[in-house]
N, C-alpha and C positions, 0 to 999 in steps of 0.2 A: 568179559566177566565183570569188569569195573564199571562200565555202563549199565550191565542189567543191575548190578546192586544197586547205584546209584538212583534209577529208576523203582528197583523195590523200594529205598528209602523214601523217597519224592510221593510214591504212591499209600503209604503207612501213614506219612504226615498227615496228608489228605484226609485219607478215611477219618484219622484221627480228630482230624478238628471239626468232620463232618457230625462225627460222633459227639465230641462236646457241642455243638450248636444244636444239635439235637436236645441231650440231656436240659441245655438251659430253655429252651422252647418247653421242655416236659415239665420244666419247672416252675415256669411263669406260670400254665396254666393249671397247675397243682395249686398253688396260691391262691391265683384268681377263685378256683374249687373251692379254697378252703372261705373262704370272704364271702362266697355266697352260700355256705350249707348254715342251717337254722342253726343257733343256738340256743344255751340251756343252760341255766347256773346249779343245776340236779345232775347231769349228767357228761358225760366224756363223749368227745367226738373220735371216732378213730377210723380211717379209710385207709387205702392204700393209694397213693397217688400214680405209684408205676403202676399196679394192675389196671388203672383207669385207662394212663396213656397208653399201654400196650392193644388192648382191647381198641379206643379210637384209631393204634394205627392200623390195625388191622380193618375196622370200618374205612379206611383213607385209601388202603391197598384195594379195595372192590371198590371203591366209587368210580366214576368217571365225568365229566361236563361240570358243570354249572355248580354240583351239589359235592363236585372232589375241589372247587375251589374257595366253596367255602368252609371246608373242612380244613383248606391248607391255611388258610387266614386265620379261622378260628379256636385251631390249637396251636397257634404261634409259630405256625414252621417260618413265614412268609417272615416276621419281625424278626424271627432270630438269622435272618439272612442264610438260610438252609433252603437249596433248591429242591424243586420239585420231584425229579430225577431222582435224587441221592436220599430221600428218607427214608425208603423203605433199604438200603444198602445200609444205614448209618444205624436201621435197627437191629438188622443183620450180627453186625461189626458189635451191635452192643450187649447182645447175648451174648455170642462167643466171649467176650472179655467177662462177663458177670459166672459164665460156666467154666470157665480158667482158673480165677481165682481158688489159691490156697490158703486156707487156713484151719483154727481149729472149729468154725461156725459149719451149720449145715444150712445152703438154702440151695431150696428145690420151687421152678416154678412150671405150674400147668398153665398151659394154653391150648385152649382147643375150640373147637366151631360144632355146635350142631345143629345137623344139617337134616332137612327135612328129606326122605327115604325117596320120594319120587320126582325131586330137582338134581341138575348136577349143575355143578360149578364151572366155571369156565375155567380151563386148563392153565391159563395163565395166573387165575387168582388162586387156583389148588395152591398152584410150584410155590406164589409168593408165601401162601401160610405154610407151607411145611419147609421153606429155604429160607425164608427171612425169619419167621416167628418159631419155629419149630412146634407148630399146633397139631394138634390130634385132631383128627374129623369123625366127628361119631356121626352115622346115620340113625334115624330115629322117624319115630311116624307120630306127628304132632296133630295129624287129625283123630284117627283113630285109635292110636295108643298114648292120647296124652298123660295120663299116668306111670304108664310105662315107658314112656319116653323122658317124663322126670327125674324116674328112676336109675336111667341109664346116666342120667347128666350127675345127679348126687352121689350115683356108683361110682365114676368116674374121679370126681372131684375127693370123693373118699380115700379112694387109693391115692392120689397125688401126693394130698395135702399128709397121709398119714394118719389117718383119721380124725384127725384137728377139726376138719369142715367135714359134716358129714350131712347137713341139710341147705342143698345149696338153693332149691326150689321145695317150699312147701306143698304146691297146687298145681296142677295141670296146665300151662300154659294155653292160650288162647289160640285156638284151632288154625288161625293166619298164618302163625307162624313160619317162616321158611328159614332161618335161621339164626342160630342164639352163638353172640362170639362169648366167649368160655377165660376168664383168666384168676388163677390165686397163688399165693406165694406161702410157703413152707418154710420157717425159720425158726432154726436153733442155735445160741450160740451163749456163751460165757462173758460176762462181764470181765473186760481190759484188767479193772481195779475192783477186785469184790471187796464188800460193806461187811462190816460187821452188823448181822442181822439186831442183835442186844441192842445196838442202838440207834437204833427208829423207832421213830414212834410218827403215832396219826397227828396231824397240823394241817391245815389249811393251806394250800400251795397256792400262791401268787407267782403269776406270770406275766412281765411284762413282753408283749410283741413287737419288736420295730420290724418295720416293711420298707421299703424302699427300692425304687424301680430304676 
């Protein structure tokens, strides 16, 4: 019994720091993201950096050859010294932890794939998106239902989100398509230190950024 804990223990650590190496890989290139999206002195930039990196791993999980190692290079897995093997386990490991969490905050995240009505997936990229991402697979017919096949994606993303997102796609995708990976985040939660609303007022926010690698 002392050996197997020991061994649970030994194997937690692991995941764990597979799972931080992870995270700072997700982070670098959120960064890097942010440094190259246009700016504007009119307007506010706001994206989601996890819903981007979830979505590339999930592109990372169906690649294979030449085009899964540039993906493992170019979203930083290879720099933050996170093997090839264990990314899609340490993204596993980091839902679970993000859907554990308690508190008084609500977040709910949709991930899912849609999937063009007359392809199937290969069985081993299915397991990954529904065991490692916990993604939903809509079927949909992008040649001839591309309307209604929008529909089915903005339906989807509706319920998720709460109906926060309710227009995830304008237009009919482009008849090519064989599949659209799917990710947005639902959050609610209470300010730690709530403001007394009386005293704000409108000012010009200056932001200094430091960066460093």
């Amino acid at each position: 019994m002392r050996s197997f804990a020991t061994f649970m223990s030994l194997l937690t650590i692991c995941w764990g720091l597979h799972e931080d190496r992870l995270t700072l890989a997700n982070n670098r290139f959120a960064i890097s993201l942010l440094h190259g999206l246009p700016t504007s002195t009119e307007t506010n930039i706001f994206f989601s950096p996890y819903s981007i990196s979830v979505a590339l791993g999930m592109a990372f999980a169906g690649a294979r050859g030449e085009t899964r190692e540039d993906l493992f290079q170019g979203f930083g897995y290879a720099r933050s010294d996170i093997n090839d093997d264990v990314v899609l386990e340490a993204y596993a490991s980091h839902r679970t932890r993000l859907r554990s969490l308690r508190s008084n905050s609500t977040l709910d995240e949709a991930i899912g794939a849609a999937i063009h009505e007359r392809i199937s997936l290969l069985s081993s990229f299915e397991n990954v998106l529904n065991n490692s991402f916990g993604a939903d697979l809509l079927k949909v017919d992008f040649i001839n239902g591309g309307q209604a096949a929008v529909d089915v994606i903005n339906g989807w993303v509706h319920g998720k989100t709460r109906g926060k997102i309710n227009l995830l796609f304008g237009e009919p995708l482009e008849t090519i398509t064989q599949l659209v990976l799917l990710n947005a985040v639902y959050f609610k939660g209470t300010w730690d230190m709530v403001f007394d609303q009386r005293l704000t007022t409108k000012k010009t926010l200056y932001e200094r950024v430091l960066y460093t690698d």
